[in-house]
C-alpha positions as CSV (number, residue, x, y, z in Angstrom):
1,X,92.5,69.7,92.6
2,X,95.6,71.2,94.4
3,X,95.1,75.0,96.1
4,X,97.7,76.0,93.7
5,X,95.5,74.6,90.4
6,X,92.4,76.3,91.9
7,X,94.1,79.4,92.2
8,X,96.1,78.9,89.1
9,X,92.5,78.4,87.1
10,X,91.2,81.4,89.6
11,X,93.9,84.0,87.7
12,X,92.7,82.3,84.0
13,X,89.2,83.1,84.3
14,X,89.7,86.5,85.8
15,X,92.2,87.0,82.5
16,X,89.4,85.7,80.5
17,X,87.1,88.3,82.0
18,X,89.2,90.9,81.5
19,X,89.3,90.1,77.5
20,X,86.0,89.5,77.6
21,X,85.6,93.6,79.5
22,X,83.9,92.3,82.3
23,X,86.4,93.6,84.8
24,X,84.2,94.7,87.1
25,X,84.1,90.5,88.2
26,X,87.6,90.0,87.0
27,X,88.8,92.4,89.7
28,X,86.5,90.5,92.5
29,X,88.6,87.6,91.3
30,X,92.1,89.1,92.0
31,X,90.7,90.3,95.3
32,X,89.4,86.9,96.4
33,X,92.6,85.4,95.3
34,X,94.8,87.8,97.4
35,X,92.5,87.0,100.3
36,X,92.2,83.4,100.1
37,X,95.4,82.1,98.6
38,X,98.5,80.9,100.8
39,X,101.4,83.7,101.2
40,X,103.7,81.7,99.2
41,X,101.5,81.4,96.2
42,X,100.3,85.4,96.3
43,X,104.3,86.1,96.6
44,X,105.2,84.0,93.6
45,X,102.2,85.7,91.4
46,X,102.4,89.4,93.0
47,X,103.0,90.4,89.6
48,X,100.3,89.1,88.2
49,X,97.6,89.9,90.9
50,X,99.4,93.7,90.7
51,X,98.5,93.9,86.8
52,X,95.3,92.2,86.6
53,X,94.1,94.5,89.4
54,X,96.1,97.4,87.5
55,X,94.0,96.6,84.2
56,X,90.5,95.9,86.0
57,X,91.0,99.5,87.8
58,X,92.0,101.4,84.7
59,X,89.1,100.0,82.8
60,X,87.0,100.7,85.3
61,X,88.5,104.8,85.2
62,X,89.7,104.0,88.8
63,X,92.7,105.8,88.1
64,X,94.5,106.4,91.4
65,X,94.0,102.8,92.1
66,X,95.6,101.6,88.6
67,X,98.2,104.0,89.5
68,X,99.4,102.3,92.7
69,X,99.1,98.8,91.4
70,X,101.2,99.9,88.5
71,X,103.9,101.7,89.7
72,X,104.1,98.9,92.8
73,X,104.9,96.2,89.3
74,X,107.5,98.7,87.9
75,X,109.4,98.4,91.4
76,X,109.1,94.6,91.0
77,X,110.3,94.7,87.6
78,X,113.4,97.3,88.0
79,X,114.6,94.8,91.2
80,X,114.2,92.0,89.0
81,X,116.2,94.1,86.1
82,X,113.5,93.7,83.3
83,X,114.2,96.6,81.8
84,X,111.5,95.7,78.3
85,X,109.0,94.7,80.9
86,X,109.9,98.6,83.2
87,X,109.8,100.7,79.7
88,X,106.6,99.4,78.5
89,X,105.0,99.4,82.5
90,X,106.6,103.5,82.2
91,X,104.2,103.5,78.9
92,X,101.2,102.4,80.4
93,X,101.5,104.7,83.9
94,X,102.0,107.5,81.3
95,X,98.6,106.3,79.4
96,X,96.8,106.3,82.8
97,X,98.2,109.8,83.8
98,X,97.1,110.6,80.2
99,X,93.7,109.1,80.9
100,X,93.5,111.1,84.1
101,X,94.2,114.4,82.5
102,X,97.3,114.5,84.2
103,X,99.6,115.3,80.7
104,X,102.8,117.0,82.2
105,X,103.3,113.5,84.6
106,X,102.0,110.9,81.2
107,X,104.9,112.9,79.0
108,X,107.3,112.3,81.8
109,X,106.6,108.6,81.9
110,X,106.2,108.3,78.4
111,X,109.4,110.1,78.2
112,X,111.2,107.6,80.4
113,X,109.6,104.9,77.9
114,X,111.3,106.3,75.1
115,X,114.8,106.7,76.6
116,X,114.5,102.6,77.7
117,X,113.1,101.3,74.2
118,X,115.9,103.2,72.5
119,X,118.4,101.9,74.9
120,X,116.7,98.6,74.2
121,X,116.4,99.1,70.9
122,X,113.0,97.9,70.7
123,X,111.7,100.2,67.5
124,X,108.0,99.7,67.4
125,X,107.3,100.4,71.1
126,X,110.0,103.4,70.6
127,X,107.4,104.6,68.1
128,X,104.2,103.7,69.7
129,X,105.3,105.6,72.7
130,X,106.1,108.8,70.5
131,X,102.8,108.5,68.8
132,X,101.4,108.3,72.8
133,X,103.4,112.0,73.3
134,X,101.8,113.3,70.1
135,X,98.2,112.3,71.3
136,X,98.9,114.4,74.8
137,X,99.7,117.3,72.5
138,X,97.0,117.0,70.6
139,X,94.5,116.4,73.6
140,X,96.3,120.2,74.7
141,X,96.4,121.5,71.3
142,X,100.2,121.6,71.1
């Protein structure tokens, strides 16, 4: 087997751990990955390392951490101009500020969501991200 099919079958079974909510090894995965694996191959799957890692660290309430990896694959995205990929990646740093307690900074991400979906016209993810602004006003009893 090839580096690039071990490391390819590396990234599978740390996305099977992650379904299966074991990120705790899924993230130990990601980390060996970015340690072991060639530059070339970490540059062409930055994405992918950045959210894995992102997802691992926000299930594991490792917010700050989630943080950075997220907003680090929303720069990726925006210079690759994927802007359904950027609105929903401004929905899920606003769930994680939300998750932090952090409301005023999740409505201004979720806000940005909103704006992009409706550019996009992407409806349901328009709505899901309003129903997110409605469960920030109910956490502050707005």
């Amino acid at each position: 087997m090839s580096s690039d099919q071990r490391n390819h079958l590396k990234l599978a079974q740390a996305r099977l751990l992650r379904a299966e909510d074991n990120s705790k090894d899924a993230l130990n995965i990601y980390e060996t990955l970015e340690r072991q694996a060639d530059k070339q191959w970490i540059m062409e799957h930055r994405l992918d390392l950045l959210d894995g890692k992102g997802q691992c660290y926000l299930a594991l309430s490792l917010f700050l951490e989630a943080i950075d990896s997220f907003e680090q694959c929303l720069k990726i995205e925006q210079a690759c101009g994927d802007e359904s990929a950027s609105a929903s990646r401004l929905g899920q740093l606003g769930y994680t500020y939300r998750r932090r307690g952090q409301f005023d900074t999740a409505v201004r991400y979720y806000e940005e969501s909103i704006a992009m979906h409706k550019h996009l016209n992407n409806q349901r993810e328009y709505a899901d991200t309003f129903n997110s602004i409605g469960n920030v006003y109910r956490l502050q009893a707005k």
